[in-house]
N, C-alpha and C positions, 0 to 999 in steps of 0.2 A: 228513736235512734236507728241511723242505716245500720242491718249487718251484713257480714259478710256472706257472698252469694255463693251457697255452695256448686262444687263444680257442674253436679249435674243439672241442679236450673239453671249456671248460666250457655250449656251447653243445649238445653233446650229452647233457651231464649234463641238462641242464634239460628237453630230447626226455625225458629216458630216465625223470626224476622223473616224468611226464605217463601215458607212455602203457607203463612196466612194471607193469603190475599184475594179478593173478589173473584170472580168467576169468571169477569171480565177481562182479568188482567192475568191469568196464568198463562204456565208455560211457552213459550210460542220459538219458534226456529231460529236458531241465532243466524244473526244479519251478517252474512258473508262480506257485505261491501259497508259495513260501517269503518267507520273510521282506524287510522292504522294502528295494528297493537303493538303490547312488546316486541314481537317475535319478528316484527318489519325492521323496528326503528334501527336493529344494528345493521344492515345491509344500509342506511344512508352512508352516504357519502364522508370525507372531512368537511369538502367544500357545498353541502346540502347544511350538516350541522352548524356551520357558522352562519347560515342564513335562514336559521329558526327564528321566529319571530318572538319576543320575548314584550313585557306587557309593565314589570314593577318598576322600570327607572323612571319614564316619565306619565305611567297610567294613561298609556297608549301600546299601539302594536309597532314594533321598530325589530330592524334587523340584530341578531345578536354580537354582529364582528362590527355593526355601526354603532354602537352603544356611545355615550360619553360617559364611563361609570365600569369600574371593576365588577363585572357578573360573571358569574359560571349556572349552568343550567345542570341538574341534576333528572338524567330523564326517566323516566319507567324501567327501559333495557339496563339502565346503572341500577336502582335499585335491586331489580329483578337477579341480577348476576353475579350482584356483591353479597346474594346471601342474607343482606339486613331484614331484621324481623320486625322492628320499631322505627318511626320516624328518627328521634335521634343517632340508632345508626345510621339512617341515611343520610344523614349530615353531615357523617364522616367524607361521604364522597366530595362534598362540596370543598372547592378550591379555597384555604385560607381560612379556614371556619377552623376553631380551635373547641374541640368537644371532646369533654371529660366526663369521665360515670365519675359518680359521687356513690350508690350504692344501687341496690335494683331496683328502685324506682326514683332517682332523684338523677339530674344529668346536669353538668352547667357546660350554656354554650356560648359563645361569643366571637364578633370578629375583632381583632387590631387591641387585644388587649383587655382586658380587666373581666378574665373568666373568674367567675366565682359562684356560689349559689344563691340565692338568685340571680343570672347575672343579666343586668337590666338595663344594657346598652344596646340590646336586640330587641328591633321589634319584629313579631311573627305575624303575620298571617295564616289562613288556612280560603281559599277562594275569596280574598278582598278580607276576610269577617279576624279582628285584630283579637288574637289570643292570650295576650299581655295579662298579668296579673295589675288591676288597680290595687292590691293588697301590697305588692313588691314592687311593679316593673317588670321582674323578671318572669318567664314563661313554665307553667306545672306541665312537665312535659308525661306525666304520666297520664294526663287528661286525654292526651290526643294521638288515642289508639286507633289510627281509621286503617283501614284497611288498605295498607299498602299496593295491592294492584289494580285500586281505583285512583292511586296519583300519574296524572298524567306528565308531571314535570313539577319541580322545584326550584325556583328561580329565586339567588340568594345572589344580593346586594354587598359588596361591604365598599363603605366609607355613608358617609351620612345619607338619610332619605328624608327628611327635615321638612322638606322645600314642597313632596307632595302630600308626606305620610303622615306626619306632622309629629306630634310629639313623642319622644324615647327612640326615633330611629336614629341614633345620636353616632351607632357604629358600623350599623346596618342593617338590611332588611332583609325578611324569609320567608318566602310566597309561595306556599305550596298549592296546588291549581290541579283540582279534582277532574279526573274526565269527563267527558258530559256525556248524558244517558242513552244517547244512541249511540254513543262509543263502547257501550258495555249489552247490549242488547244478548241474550239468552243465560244460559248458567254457567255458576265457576263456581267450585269448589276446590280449598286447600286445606292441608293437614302437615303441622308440622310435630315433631318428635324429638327428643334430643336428651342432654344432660342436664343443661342449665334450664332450656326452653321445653320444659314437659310438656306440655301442649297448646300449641295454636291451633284451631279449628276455625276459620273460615267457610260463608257462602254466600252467591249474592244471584240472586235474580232481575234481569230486566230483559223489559219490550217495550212496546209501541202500547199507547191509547191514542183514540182520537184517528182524524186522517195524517198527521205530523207529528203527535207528540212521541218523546221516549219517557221511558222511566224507567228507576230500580230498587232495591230493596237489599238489604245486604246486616249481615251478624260475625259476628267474632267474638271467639274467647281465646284468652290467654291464662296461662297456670307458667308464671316464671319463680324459679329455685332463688332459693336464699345462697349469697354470696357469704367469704370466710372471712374472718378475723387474721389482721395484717399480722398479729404479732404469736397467737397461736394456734391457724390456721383452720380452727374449731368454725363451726355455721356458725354465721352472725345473726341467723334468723329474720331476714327481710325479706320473707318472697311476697310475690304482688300476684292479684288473681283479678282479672278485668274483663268485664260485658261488654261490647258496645251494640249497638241497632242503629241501622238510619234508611232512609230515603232520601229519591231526590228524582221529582217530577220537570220536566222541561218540555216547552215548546219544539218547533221546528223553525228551520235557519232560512224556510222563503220566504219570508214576509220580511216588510221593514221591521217590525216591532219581536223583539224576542224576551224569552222569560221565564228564570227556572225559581223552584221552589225545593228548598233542600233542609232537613233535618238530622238529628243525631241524639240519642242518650246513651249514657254509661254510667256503670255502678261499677265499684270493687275496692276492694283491701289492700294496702300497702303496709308492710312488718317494717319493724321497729325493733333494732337490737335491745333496746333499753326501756320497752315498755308494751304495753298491747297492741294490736294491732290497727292501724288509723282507717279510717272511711274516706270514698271519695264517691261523689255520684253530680250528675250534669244536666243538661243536656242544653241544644238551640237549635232556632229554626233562624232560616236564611231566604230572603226572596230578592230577586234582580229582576229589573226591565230594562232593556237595550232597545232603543229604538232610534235608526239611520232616519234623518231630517231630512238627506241630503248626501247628493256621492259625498261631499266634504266634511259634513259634521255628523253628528252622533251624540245622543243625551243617554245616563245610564242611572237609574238610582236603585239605593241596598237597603234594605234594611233587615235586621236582623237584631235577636232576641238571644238572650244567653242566661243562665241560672246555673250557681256550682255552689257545691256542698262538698265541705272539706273537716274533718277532725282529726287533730292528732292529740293522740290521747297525752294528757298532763303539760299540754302549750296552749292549744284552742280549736276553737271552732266557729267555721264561718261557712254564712249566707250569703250569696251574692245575683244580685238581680242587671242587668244593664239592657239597656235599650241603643243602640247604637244607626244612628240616620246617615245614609251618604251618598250625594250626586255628586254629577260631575258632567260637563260639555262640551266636547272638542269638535274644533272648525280650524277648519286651514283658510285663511283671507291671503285671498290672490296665490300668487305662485312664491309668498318668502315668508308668510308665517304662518306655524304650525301652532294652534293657541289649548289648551285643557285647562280649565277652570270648574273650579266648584266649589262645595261646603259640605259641614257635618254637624252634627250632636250626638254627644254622646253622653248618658245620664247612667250611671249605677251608684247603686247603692248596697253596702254593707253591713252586714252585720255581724261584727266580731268578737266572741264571747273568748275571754282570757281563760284561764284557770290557774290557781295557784296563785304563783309569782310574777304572775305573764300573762299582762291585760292591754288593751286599748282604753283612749279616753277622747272624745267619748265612744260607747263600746259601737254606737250606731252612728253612719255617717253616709250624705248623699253626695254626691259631687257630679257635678255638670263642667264639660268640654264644649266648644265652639268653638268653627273654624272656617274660613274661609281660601282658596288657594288659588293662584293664577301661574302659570307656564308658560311659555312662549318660545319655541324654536325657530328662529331668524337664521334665513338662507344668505350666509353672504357670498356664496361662487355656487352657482348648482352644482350637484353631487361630488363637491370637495369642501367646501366650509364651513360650518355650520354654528351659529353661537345659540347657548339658552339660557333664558333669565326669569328666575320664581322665585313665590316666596311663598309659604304658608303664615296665617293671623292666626293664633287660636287666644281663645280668651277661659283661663282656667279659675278654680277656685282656692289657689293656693298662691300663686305668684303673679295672677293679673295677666296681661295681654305679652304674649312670647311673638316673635320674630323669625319666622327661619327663613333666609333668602340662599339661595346658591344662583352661582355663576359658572355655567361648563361652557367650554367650545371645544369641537371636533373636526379634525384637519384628516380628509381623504388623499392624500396623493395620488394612490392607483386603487383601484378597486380591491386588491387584495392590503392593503393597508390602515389602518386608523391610527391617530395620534390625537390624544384628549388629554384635558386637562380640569379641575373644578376649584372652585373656592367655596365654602359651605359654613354655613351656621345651623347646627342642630341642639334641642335640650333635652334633660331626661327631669319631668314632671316630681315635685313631692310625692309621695303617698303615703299611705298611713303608719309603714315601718318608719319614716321618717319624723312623723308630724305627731302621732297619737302612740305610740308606742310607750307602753311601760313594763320596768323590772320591779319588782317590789321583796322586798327581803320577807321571807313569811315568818321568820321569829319577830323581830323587830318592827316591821311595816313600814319601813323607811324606802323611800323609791333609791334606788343604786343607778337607772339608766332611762331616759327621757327622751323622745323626739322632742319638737321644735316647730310652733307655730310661725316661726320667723325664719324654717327652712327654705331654703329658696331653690330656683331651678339649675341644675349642674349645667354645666357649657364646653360646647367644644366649638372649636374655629378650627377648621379641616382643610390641607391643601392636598390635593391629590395630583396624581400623571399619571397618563398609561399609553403603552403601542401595541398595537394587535398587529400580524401577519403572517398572512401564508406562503410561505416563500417556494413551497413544491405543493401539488397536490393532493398529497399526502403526508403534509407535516401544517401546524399550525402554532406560532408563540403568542404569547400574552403576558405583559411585561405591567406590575402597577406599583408605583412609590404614593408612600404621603409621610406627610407632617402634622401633625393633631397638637392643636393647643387647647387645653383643658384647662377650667377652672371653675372655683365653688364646688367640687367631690364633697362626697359626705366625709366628714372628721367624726371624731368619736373622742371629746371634749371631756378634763376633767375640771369639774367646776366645783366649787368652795361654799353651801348655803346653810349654817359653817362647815355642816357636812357636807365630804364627798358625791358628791352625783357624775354621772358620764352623759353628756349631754350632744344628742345628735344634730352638727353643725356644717361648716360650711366652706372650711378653714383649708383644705385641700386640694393643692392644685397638678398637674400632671404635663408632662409635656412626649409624646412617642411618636416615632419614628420607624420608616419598615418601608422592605420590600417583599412583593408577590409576585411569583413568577411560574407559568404554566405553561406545557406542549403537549399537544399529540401526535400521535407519528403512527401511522399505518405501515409495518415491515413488510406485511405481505397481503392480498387480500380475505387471510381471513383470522387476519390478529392486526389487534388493535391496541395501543399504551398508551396512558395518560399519566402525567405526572406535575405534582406543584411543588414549588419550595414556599415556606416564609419565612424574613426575618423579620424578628420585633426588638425594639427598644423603648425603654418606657424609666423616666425619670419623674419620680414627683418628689414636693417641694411641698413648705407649710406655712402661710402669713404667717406672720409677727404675731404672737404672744401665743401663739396653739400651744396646746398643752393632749394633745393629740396621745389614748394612753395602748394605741394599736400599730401605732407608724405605719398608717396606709397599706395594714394588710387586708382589709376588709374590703379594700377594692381591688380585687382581685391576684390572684396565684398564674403568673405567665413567662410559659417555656421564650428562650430568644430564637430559637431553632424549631419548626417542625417540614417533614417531609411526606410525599406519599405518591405511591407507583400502584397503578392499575395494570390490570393485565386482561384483554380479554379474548381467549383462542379459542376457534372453532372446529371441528374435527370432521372427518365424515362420520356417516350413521349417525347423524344427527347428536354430537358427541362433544362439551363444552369444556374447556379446562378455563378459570377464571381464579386470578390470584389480586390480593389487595392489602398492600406494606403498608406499613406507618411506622413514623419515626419520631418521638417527640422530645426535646430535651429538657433538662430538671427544673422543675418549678421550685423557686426558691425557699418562698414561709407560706407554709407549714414545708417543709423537704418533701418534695416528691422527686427522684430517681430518674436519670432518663429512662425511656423504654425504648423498645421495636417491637411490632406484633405484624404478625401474617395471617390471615384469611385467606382458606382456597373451597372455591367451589367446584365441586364436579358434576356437571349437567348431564341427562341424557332427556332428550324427546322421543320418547319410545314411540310415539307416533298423533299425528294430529289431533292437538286438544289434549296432551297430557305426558308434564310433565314430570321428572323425580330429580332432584337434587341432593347430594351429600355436602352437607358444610361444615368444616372446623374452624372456628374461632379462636385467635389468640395460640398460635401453633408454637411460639418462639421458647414458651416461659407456661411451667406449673400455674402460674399466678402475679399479677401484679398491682398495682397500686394507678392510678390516674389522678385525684385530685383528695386532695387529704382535708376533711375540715378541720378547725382548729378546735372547737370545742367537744365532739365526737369523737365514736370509734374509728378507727382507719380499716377500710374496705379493703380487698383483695378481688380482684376477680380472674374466675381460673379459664382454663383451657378448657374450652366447649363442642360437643358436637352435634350435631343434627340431621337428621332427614325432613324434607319436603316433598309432596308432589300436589300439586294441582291439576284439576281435569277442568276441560271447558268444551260444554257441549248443549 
């Protein structure tokens, strides 16, 4: 059995990921002209940042004010500034993404509706390599502690991704996109300190091998505090204490043929109000080859290996193995179409031991993925009209051969304009909470609640719109509506054999509606604001005879309203003032309350290669609530503070 890693080895692991390494490979001068870091990317432009090239809508390089697809780019400098210490904070930044703590280690995120935990209408990435739970759909985001100042950008999707990503990008996608190793060439160390966050201890070494290669090496630990009990205020007793290590080798960008080789493992503990402490441990290896055919075309294949071990104590525990294959080939024929085509496999296997009352059946299960995808961007006016048409095949183990086609076209007027439009079919795959789940009464032995071999795939038929434009040079909008028709949601069925059972079905349908709307605006040159609104509306509906005995709460808890204001100002002496609002209105069932909360950072660069940050978290309110599960304690989380500095040298 994993335990828990006390703080000093895994503070020594993180030493040891740093500075064990060959003789060959130590320290060496950090590379003054690698690629641009944090501390550049805020002096771009507006009109530079709308012409980032961005990579997940159609798994190509495309401009980001050209897109046919509501994106927002989350970069290094927004992380870095907003203070976030976790991936799912920095998710907060993202445009329309609705992200809710559930306690300190458990988060539900989601776009356009149906946040809950698991919420399993998002699919994640982390460089290409899909993070999804095949146990839920939905994403363990406590897994995926990487080291926040090796993410070079986060490029989050929302409306379906179906067409290349294939199954569960049903609401949208989340691609976070590591820097590559000669971006991070000599040493960095960070330390963070605080109330909630007792300590982060970060470090990461890279250099050069070979006459082109880079590489790096890098450790983190974390020691986050147990949050309080909603009703009386007492510790709830959930703090999380997390390892991570990884590597990641890479080629050089002269040759045609490129290719990195990237790893990860982690171990640590997640608390539990209501029982002992749960385990979690990982890790995967990832390898890509990129190799240009041709100025026009380009062949890429991935693959990658993944293993998670997860217990919570008196529900289960699981093994999990997957093997995941995936190419891809893009060529532009002639001067009107733009074509990316390719295939995948993807093979994991589980193994999931129940306890008590709360088992799978059967407890061991493999399941195999296959897909095939084709895309095609057709020129119909150079650099004004653009149509595109895909689908992705895949062929699964639970519902047989799925379909996802989309249809976008994109209309340029002027260079500073876009106006797009899609039609989409996305699904979100059975899996085992669906199919093999079981409750079993432990007095009686009688099962009370059942998946459904006859589960089938949920559906959504998606219509989107959006306009982008920069009307001044220092202002930029982005405007995106849709319509989502849903059907086959999970129900939660009571059924008669002559006893009552709850039996997981199929009987739920939903229908939502919503706009997104986003601007930045530079006052002065050296303050910058960012802000989004969204509204949501979300009706569902139940076939003929459901007997449904949850009324479609278990698909999700979602505000109609949320807001959010960036702030980012610069001072001389090197002197940062950085504030970051949010506003979200009340989620229905289970009641959760509107809130506001404020984040302010206060930066200083006391001088090249090293920085200190003060951050408070949650300034408005002693404490508050985010998403309430319905079977559970209700969580609180309080007003937080911290210090940061990082040195890089």
């Amino acid at each position: 059995m994993i335990r828990p890693p006390s703080g000093s080895l895994s503070a020594a692991l993180v030493v040891a990921a740093v500075l064990a390494l060959p003789a060959g490979l130590r320290a060496q001068p950090a590379d003054q002209m690698a690629a641009r870091t944090a501390q550049d990317l805020k002096r771009l432009s507006i009109e530079e940042l709308s012409a980032l090239d961005v990579t997940s809508v159609s798994r190509r390089s495309e401009r980001l004010s050209e897109t046919a697809a509501a994106i927002s780019v989350v970069r290094q400098d927004d992380i870095r500034r907003s203070g976030a210490t976790t991936l799912p904070e920095a998710m907060r930044l993202a445009d329309g993404l609705d992200v809710a703590r559930v306690n300190s280690s458990t988060w539900a995120i989601s776009a356009r509706g149906f946040t809950t935990n698991p919420a399993n209408k998002l699919l994640v990435l982390i460089d290409g390599r899909s993070v999804y739970s095949p146990l839920t759909s939905g994403t363990f985001w406590d897994a995926q502690e990487v080291l926040l100042n090796d993410v070079d950008r986060v490029e989050v999707i929302r409306g379906p991704g179906g067409s290349v990503w294939g199954a569960n990008a049903v609401n949208g996608v989340v691609n976070v996109i590591m820097k590559e190793a000669s971006a991070t060439r000599g040493d960095f160390v960070t330390l963070t300190a605080g109330t909630d966050e007792h300590v982060i201890a970060g470090a990461r070494h890279g250099g050069r091998f070979g006459a082109t290669g880079s590489y790096r090496v890098y450790g983190r630990y974390r020691q986050h505090g147990a949050q309080i009990f909603r009703a009386t205020g007492l510790s709830s007793g959930d703090p999380v204490q997390t390892g991570h290590g990884g590597f990641r080798l890479e080629s050089g960008t002269q040759s045609a043929s490129r290719w990195f080789v990237e790893g990860d493992l982690y171990r640590g503990t997640t608390g539990f109000s209501d029982r002992p402490d749960g385990d979690i441990a990982g890790g995967n290896l990832v390898g890509r080859v990129t190799r240009a055919v041709s100025s026009t075309a380009e062949f890429r294949a991935q693959v990658n290996y993944d293993r998670i071990y997860r217990r919570v104590p008196q529900q289960f525990e699981e093994t999990r193995h997957t093997i995941d294959l995936d190419a891809q080939h893009r060529v532009a024929l002639g001067t009107r179409h733009n074509l990316v085509m390719g295939g995948g496999l993807r093979v994991t296997r589980g193994d999931d031991l129940g306890i008590a009352g709360f088992f799978f059946d059967p407890q061991v299960r493999t399941s195999t993925l296959v897909g095939l995808f084709a895309q095609d961007e057709i020129t119909i006016a150079p650099q004004r009209v653009y149509l595109t048409i895909g689908s992705k095949f895949e062929r699964n183990d639970f519902t047989g051969l799925e379909v996802q086609p989309t249809v976008r076209v994109r209309w340029s007027p002027t260079h500073r304009q876009t106006v797009w439009g899609a039609v989409s079919r996305a699904v979100r795959l059975p899996t085992r909470f669906d199919t093999d789940l079981r409750f079993r009464n432990t007095v009686t032995g009688a099962v009370t609640l059942e998946g459904s071999e006859a589960f089938d795939s949920e559906e959504v038929i998606a219509y989107e719109s959006g306009y982008r434009i920069r009307p001044l040079s220092r202002l930029t909008l982005d405007v995106a509506a849709f319509a989502n028709r849903y059907d086959r949601l999970r129900s939660t069925e009571l059924v008669f054999r002559p006893a009552p059972v709850i039996v997981l079905q199929n009987l739920l349908n939903a229908r939502t509606n919503g706009i997104e709307m986003g601007a930045t605006v530079e006052p002065a040159s050296r303050w910058r604001v960012h802000g989004w609104y969204a509204y949501l509306s979300k009706d569902l509906s139940f076939d003929p005879g459901s007997r449904d005995v949850y009324g479609g709460s278990v698909e999700g808890n979602d505000p109609a309203h949320r807001f959010s204001l960036r702030s980012y100002l610069d001072l001389p002496r090197g002197l940062a003032v950085d504030a970051f609002f949010r506003h979200v209105s009340r989620r229905p069932d289970p009641l959760v309350p509107a809130y506001r909360e404020l984040d302010v950072r206060l930066g200083w660069m006391v001088r090249g290669g090293w920085d200190i940050s003060l951050v408070g978290q949650n300034l408005l309110h002693d404490h508050h609530s985010e998403l309430l599960p319905a079977s559970a304690p209700h969580y609180d989380f309080r007003r937080g503070f911290f210090v940061r500095s990082g040195w890089r040298f």
